[in-house]
N, C-alpha and C positions, 0 to 999 in steps of 0.2 A: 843139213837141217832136219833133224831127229830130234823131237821134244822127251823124247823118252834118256835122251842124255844128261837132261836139266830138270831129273826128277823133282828137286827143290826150289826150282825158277818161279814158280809162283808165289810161295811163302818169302822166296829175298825179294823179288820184285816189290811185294807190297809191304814192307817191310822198307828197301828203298824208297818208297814214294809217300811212303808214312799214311796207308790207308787203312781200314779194317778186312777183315777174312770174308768178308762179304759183299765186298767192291766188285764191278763187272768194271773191264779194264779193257776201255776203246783205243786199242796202239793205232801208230804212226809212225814209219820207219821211213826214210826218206830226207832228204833237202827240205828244211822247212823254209819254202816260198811261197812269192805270190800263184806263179805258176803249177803247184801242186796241191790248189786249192785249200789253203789251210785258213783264208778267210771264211771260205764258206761253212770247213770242218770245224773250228771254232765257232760261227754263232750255230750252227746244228744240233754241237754238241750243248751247248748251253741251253736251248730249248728242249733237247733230247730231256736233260737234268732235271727239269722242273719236272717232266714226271716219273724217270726213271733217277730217284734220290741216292743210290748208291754206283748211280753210274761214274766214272773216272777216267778224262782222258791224257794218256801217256806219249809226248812227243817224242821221238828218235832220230837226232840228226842235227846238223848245224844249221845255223843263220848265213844268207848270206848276204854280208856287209853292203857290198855295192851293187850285184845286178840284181832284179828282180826283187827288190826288198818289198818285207811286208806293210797293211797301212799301220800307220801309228798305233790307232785304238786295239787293233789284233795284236799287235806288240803287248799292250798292257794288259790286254788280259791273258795273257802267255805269261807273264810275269808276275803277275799279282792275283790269279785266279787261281783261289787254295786248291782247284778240282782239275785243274791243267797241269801237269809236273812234264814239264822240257827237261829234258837229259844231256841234252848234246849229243856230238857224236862217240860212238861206240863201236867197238872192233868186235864186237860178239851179238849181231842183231837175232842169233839163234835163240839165245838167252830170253833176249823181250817177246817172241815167236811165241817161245815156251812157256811165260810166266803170264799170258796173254789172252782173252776170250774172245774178240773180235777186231779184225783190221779194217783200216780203211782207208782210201787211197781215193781223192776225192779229185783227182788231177786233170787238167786242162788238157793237157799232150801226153804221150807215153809212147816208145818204141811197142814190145811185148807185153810187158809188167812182171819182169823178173823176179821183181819182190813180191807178187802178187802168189807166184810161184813157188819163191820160198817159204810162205805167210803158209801153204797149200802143205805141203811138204811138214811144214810142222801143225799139221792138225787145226788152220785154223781158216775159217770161214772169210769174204773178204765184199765191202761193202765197197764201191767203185764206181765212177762215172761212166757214162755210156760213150764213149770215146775208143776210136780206133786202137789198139792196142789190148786194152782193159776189156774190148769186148770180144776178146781171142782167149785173156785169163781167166775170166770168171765166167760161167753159165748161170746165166741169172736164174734164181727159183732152185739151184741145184749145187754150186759150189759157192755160193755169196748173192748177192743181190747187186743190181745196175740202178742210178738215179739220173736222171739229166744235168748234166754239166750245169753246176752253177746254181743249181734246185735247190738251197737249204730245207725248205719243207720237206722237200722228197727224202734228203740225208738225214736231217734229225726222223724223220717217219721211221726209217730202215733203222736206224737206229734201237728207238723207243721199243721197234717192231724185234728185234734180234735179242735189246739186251731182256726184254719181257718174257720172253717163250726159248727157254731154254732147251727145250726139246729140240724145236726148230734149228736151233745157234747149232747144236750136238749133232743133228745130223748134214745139215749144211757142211758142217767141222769134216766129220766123217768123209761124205763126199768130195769135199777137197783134198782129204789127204790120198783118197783113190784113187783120183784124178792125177793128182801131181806123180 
């Protein structure tokens, strides 16, 4: 997980997701379920949008069909929300790391947050529930920020708050790749 491999991972990314050159691109890499907060990470991000108009969130991962399915209405706007681009799953998540300004990993449960790790590793900052695991990967205020499980105010805030102050995002970024 070396973003310095995929020097052009940001121009095919958005290029892939058919954005312009001045989209901030909220990834999520991961199982898209109920249990890895993608209800919450959708409407956050959707509130996030109303004031950050170039914001853009990027799914990475499967659906899963029978256990833990998503509700309906997150379904559709996963599907039909020109500002959501699902991917599926992908055997190169270094790729989306690289081509990527902020992660976020909004999850109920988590072992470590290995992803949270490799998000780290490629230089990139990482917005996450305050949950056992998540709160051994990120130091809040220092390699990402922490929100209360299930908070969408809290999540779109970190949001609005990360994709607005660049500076912030960039040293956050830095310190994670420190870290990792």
């Amino acid at each position: 997980f070396d973003a310095e491999r995929f020097p052009d991972a940001r121009e095919k990314l958005l290029q892939e997701v058919k954005v312009s050159s001045d989209s901030i691109i909220l990834l999520f890499i991961g199982r898209v379920t109920r249990d890895k907060g993608i209800a919450e990470l959708v409407t956050s991000f959707l509130q996030a949008r109303n004031q950050i108009k170039n914001l853009e969130l990027v799914l990475v991962g499967p659906f899963e069909e029978k256990l833990d399915i998503l509700p309906s209405e997150t379904l559709d706007l996963i599907k039909n929300n020109p500002h959501i681009h699902h991917l599926g799953f992908k055997t190169n998540p270094e790729f989306y790391f690289a081509g990527a300004d902020i992660f976020c990993l909004p999850s109920y449960r988590e072992g470590f947050g290995t992803v949270v790790l490799e998000a780290a590793a490629s230089g990139l900052c990482t917005i996450g529930t305050r949950i056992p695991g998540l709160v051994d990967s990120i130091v809040d205020g220092e390699t990402g920020m922490l929100v209360e499980l299930k908070n969408t105010n809290e999540l779109s805030k970190a949001m609005v708050e990360l994709a607005s102050n660049q500076k912030l995002r960039e040293q956050l970024s830095l310190n994670a790749l420190e870290r990792a």
